[in-house]
N, C-alpha and C positions, 0 to 999 in steps of 0.2 A: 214252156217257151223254147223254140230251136235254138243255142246256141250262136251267138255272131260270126259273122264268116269269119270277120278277121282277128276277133277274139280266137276263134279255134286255130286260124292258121297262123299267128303270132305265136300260140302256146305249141303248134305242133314244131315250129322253127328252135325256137326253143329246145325243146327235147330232143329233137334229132342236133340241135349244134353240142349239147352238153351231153349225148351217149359216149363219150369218151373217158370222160369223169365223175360223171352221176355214175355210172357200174360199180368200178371202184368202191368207191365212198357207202353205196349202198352195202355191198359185201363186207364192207369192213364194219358196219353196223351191224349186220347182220352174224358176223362171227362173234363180237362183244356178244349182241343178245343170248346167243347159245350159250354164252359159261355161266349163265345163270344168274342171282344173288347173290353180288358181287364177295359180302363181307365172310361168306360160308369157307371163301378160300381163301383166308387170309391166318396167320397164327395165333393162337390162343393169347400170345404176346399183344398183338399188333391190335387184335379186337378188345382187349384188356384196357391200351391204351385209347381206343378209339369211344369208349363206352366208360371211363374211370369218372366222369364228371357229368355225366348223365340219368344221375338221382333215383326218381322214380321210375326210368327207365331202362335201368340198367340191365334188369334180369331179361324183359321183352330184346332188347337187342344180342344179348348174348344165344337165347333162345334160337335167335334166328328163324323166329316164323312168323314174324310179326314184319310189315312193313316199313323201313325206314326209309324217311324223307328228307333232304337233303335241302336244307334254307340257305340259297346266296342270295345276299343283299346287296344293296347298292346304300345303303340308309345314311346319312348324314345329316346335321341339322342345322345346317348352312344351305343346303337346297331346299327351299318352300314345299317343292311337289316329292323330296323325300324323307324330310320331317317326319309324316304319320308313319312309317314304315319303322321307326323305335317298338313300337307298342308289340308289330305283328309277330315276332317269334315267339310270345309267349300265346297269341291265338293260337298260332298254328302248331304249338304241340300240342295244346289243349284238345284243339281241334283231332289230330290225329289221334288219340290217345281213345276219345270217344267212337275214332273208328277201326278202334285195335290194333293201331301202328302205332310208330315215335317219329319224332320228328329230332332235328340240328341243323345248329348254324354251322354250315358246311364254310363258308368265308366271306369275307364284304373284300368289293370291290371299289378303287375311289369312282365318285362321281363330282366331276367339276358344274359349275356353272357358267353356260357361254354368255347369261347374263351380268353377269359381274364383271368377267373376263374382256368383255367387248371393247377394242379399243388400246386394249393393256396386254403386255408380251407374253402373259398368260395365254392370251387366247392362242397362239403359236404351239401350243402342248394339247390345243382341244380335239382337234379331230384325231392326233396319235393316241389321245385318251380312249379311243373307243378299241383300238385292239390290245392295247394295255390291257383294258378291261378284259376283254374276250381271254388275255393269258391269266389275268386273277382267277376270273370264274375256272378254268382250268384246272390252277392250282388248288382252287376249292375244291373241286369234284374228284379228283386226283386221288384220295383215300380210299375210293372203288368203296364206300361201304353204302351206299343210296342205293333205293331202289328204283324212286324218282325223285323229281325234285319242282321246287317254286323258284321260281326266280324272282325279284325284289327292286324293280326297277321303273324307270318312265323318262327319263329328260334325253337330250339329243342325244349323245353318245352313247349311254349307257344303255339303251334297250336294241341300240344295234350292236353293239359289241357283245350282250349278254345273248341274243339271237347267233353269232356266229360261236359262242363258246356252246351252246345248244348244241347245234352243227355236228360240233367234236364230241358228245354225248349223247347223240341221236338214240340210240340204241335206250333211251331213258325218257319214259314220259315226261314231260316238265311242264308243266303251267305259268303262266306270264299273270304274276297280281301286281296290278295300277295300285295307283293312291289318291287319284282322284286329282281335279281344279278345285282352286280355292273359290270362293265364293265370289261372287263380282263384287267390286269395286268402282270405282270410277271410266267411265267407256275409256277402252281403248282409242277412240277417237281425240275427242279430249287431252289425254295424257299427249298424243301424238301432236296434238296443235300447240300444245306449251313445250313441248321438247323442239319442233320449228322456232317457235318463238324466241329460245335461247339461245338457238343455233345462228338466228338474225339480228341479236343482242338488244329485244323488243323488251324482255320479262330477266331476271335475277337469278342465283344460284338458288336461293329463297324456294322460289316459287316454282322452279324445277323439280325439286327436293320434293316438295309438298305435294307437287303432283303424281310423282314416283311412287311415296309412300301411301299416298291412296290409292293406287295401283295395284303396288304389290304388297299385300295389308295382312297375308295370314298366311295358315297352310294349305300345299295343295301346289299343283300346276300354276303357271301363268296362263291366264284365262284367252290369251290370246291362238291363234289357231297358229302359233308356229312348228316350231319339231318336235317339241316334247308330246304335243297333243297328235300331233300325225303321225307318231310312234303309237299312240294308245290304237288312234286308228285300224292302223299297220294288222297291232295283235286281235283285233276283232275279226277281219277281213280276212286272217290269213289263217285264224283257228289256234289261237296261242290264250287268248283271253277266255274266259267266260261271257256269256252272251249279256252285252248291255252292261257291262261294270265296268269301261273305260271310262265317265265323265259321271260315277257318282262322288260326291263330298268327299271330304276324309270325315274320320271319326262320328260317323252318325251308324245309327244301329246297319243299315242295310250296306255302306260299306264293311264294316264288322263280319256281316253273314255272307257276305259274300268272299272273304279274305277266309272267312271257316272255312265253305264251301270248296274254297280253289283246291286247298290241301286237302281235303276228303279225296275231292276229285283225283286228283294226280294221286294218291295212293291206289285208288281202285283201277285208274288204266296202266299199273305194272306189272309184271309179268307174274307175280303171285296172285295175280285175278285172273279172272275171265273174260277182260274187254280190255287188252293188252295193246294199247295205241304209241308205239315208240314217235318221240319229235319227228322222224327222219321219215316216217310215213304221214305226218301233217305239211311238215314243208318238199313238199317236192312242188314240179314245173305250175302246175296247177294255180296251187297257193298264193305263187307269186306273182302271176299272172291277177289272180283277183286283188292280191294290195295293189299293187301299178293302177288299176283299174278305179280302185278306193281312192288313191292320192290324187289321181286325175278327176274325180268328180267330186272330193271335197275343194279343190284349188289346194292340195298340203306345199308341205318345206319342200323346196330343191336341194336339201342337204341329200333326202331320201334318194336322189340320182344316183347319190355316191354310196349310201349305205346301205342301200339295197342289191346295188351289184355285187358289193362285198359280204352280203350277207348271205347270199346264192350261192356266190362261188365256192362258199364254206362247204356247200353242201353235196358239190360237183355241178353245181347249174350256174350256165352262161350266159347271164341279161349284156345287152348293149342298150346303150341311148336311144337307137333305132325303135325297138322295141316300146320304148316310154313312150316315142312319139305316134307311131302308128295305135297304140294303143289311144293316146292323147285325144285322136283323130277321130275317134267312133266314141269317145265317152262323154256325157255328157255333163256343164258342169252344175250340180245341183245344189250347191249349200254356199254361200255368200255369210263368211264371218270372218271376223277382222285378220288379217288385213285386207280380206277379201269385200269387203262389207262393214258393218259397223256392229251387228252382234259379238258376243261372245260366246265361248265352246256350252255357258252355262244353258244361252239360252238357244245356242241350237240342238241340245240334247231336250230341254224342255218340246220343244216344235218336233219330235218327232227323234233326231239324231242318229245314229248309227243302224238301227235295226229300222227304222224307216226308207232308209237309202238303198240297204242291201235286198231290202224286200222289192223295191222299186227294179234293181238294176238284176234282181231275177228273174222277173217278170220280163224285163228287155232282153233277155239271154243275152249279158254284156258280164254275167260272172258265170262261173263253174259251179255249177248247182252240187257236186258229188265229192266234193272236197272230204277228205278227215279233219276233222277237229277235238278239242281237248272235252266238248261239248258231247261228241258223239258222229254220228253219219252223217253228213252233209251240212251246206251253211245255210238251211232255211231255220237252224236254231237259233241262229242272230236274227233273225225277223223278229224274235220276241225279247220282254224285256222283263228284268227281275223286279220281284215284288217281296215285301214283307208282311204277311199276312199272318197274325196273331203270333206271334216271335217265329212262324216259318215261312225262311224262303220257299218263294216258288216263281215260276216262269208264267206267264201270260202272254199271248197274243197284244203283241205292240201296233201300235197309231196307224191305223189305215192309212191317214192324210197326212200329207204337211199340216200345222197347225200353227204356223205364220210362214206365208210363200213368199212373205221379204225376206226368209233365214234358210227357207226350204223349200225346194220346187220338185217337182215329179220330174220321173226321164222323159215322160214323154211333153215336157214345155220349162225347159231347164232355164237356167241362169243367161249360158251358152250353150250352141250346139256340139262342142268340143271342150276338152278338158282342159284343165290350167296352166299345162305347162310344154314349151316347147325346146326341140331342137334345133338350132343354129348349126350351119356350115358352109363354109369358104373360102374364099384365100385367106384368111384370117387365122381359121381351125376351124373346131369343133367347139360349140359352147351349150348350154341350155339357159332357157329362162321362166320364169314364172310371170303368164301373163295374165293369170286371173283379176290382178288387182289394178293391171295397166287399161287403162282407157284405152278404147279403139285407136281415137286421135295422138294417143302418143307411142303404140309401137312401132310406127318408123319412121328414124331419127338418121340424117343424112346429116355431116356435120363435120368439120377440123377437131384431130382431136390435142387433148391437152395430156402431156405422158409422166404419168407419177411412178415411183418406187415406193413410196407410203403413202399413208393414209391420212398419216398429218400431215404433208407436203397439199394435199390436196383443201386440206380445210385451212392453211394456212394463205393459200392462194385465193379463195372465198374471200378469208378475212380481209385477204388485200382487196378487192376488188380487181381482181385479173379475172375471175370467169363471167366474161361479158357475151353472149351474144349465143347463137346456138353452139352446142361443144358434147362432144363425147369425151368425157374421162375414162382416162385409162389406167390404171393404177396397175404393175405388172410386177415381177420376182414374188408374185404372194401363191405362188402352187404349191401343192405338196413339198417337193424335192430345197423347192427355196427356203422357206420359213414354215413350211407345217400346213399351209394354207389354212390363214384367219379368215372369219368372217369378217368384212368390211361392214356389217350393219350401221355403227357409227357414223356412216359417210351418209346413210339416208335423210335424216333430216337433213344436210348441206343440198345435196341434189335437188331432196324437195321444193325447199325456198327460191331455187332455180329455177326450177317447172313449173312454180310458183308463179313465178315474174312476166311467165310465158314465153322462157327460153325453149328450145329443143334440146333436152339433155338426154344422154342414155352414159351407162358405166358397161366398159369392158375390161375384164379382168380374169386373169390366171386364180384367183383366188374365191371365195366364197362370200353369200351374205347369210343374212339371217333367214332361219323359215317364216320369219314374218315380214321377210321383203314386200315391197307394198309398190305404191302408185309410180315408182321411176324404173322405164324399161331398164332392165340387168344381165347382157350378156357372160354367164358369169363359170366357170369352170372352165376355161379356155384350155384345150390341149393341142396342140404341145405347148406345156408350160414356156415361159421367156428360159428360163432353167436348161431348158431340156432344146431350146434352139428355136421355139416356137415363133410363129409367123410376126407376133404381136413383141416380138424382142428388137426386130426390124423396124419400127414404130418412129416415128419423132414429130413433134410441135407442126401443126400446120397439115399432117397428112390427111386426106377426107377418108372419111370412112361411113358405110352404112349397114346400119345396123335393123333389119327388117323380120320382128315377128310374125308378120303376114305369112311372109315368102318363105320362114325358114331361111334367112341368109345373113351372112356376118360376112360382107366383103369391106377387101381396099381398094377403092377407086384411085387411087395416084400411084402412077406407073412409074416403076425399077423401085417399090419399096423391095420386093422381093429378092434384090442383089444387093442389096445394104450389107456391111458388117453387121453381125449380133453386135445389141448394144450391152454392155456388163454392168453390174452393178457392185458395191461392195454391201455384202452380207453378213459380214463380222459381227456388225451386231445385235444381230438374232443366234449367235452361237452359243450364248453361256445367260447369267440370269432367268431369276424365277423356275430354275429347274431346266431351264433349255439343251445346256450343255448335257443332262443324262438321255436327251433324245436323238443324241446326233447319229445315231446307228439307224434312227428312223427313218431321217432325211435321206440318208443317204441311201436305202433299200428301197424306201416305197415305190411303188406302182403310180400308175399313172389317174386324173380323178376318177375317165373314164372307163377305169378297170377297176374303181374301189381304192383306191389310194390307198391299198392297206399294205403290209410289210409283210403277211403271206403268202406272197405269190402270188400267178396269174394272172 
């Protein structure tokens, strides 16, 4: 199938905007590669140290002719979807060991939960958690003694932060091993209508509770389609994963073999084989082109906006917004799961799932068929999916059809004709939104708005009964540079019971929500932050503003907002508690969202 026009001329824009920095970066991967097998040049000392605790391995690594493989983790056992990742260091040396190499845990990096954190000043440390991360992983790899490595991750942050510490080790096969969704639970739908109901004070802390914890009941991912699972996405689409083991279980044989597998794998594409595939030749302009592409026809997280820019730039590649949307524009959206829908990731992997989609959307020339991957040449290896067949894996040709077209549609008679998510721009700024789970009827919302500094300010006004009538909330100083930009999820059930009522409600905000933002339009990454001087600092009680996902537009219609004083706020405090005060270097570096809000530059 011919390639998409605009797929190819998005990706050729692309490349010609980031030849200034992809050179570079390439070269400098490229001189790593050349010194070889890192640990060969290190002192008899240092390899002494590096190898004193490494048992029946010890002689293989001092040898130096044996493959070593380098394990960062993300594992903790406070996160459900990193729970099973306890077990996997001891597969994966096993693993390696049977295929003539050693394996170590090279370092663990922390991983938070933006579930637990929602709401609470923790989450203010969440999105700086992902280049924290990106510097652990560093510090892990940093002993030059791997020759490749696994990386041990899945939830929001952590697989884009461990993706740009990649980046910085390009020059080093790595494989990306998931851990799977927990098993389903009680519909996400369900959970969501008693989380309303609490928020309307219909139902008890009781019956909250109750609903939560049939919810979230085991290990594994949250079953819901927000960033942890459009991270697993992410690594399929873009050739980091193995083919089809982003949504199997934890702890069942074929997760198992497949976790054997990954580490085989990355041992055999190092530069002591013969199919020598560095990270820095899987993710180039390409690559990224095909996740954007993925995120846009599943409906994923609009975190991915921001951490995908930042995960490029790692590499010398320059996404803009632009890019997401024009892309947005030709892609079609094929898979309707919550909050898109009311399945779960379980049961859109059952109906077909990732190697269903890819195979459809090559068929459409709307991906790059010639990709590298950790798999091998090209991405028609994700068309198929892994099997266990007498204790051996193997690969088979995956599900011709959708195989429920309420979870799963072909490109050619999608969900929608265009993908999930859009760009906004104004007199206002710049914003994006995720419109997959918005009704037609509500993305656009003409409306006075109502202007918060928090987040509790805004459900406290709920409680009062002040948000009467149609309204845009605004809740602003929540960008990077202010407090870390939280995700506002919290605030969705309140909107909802809104939208509910059959108000016209939409949220505009310097700040973030959740990847499983759902049915209330959300203009939401506003730049220029209120912080930074931004249109939306100018704001006050009563101004109209319209907020139009059709159009692509986030205007103010009430004239001389734009000669107003900036309005200030005091921030004091978000500066200290829960850890905050050791990020304040953060704050004050980052970038902007739509450059990656990261504190690297660029």
């Amino acid at each position: 199938m011919t390639l998409n026009a605009t797929i190819a001329r998005v990706t050729d824009r692309i490349i010609e905007r980031s030849e200034a920095t992809r050179k570079p970066y390439l070269d400098r991967m490229r001189e790593a590669a050349s010194k070889g097998p890192a640990r060969a040049h290190l002192s008899c000392s240092g390899q002494a140290h590096a190898f004193a605790a490494a048992g029946p391995d010890q002689q293989a690594l001092a040898g130096g002719s044996a493959g070593n493989l380098g394990i960062v983790t993300a594992y903790n056992d406070m996160l459900s979807a990193h729970q099973p990742f306890e077990r996997y260091p001891e597969l994966i040396r096993a693993a390696a060991r049977r295929a003539g190499g050693t394996a170590q845990v090279a370092g663990g990096v922390p991983a938070m939960c933006d579930g637990v954190t929602q709401g609470e000043a923790g989450m203010e440390l969440s999105l700086f958690s992902r280049d924290a991360i990106a510097m652990a992983a560093g510090i892990a790899m940093s002993h030059n003694t791997f020759d490749a490595a696994v990386f041990l991750g899945v939830c929001d942050k952590i697989v884009p932060g461990l993706v740009i510490a990649a980046q910085s080790f390009g020059h080093l096969p790595i494989v990306f091993l998931p851990a799977g969704p927990m098993t389903s639970g009680i519909s996400n739908d369900e959970k969501a209508k008693v989380r309303q109901k609490f928020a309307a004070g219909e139902v008890g802390r009781d019956e909250l509770m109750a609903a939560e914890m049939a919810a979230y009941h085991g290990p594994g991912t949250c079953t819901f389609y927000g960033t942890a699972n459009t991270n697993q996405m992410l690594m399929e689409f873009m050739g980091l994963h193995l083919p089809g083991s982003s949504f199997v279980n934890p702890n069942t044989p074929l997760r198992d073999a497949l976790t054997e597998e990954g580490a085989r794998r990355a041992l055999s594409l190092s530069a002591l084989g013969n199919d020598y595939t560095p990270t820095c030749d899987i993710l180039d302009e390409k690559a990224f082109v095909n996740g954007i592409v993925g995120l846009n026809a599943t409906g994923g997280s609009t975190n991915l906006l921001i951490h995908l820019v930042a995960m490029a730039r790692a590499g010398g590649i320059v996404l803009d917004w632009h890019d997401f949307s024009e892309l947005s524009d030709v892609t079609p959206l094929m898979a309707r799961v919550y909050p898109n829908g009311l399945a779960d990731v379980n049961h859109f992997h059952a109906a077909g799932g990732l190697g269903y989609m890819i195979g459809e959307l090559l068929k459409a020339g709307l991906l790059h068929p010639d990709t590298k991957t950790v798999a091998g040449e090209g991405l028609a290896h994700y068309t198929t999916e892994p099997k266990l067949i007498d204790g051996h894996l193997e690969w088979q040709k995956g599900a011709g059809e959708s195989l429920n077209d309420k979870i799963l549609r072909p490109a050619s008679d999608p969900f929608q004709p265009t993908g999930g998510l859009k760009r906004l721009k104004g007199s206002l700024g710049t914003a994006v939104m995720k419109i997959s789970a918005v009704a037609p009827e509500h993305r656009v919302v003409e409306a006075p708005v109502r202007v918060f500094h928090d987040q509790d300010d805004v459900k406290a006004a709920f409680k009062a009964g002040e948000l009467t009538g149609d309204v845009v909330v605004v809740v602003r100083f929540q960008g990077p540079k202010a407090n870390g930009m939280p995700e506002l999820h919290s605030l969705t059930p309140t909107l909802a019971v809104l939208q509910g009522r059959g108000q016209k409600v939409a949220l505009v905000t310097d700040g973030r929500m959740s990847g499983a933002s759902g049915k209330v339009p959300a203009a939401i990454h506003v730049c220029p932050e209120a912080l930074d001087g931004g249109p939306i600092a100018r704001l006050q009680d009563g101004d109209m503003v319209r907020v139009d996902a059709e159009a692509g537009t986030l205007e103010i219609l009430t004239e001389g907002v734009l000669e107003r004083p900036l309005a200030k706020a005091d921030l004091s405090g978000n500066e200290a508690g829960v850890g905050r005060e050791l990020f304040a270097m953060f704050r004050r570096n980052v970038g902007s969202a739509d450059t990656g809000a990261t504190v690297f530059g660029g």
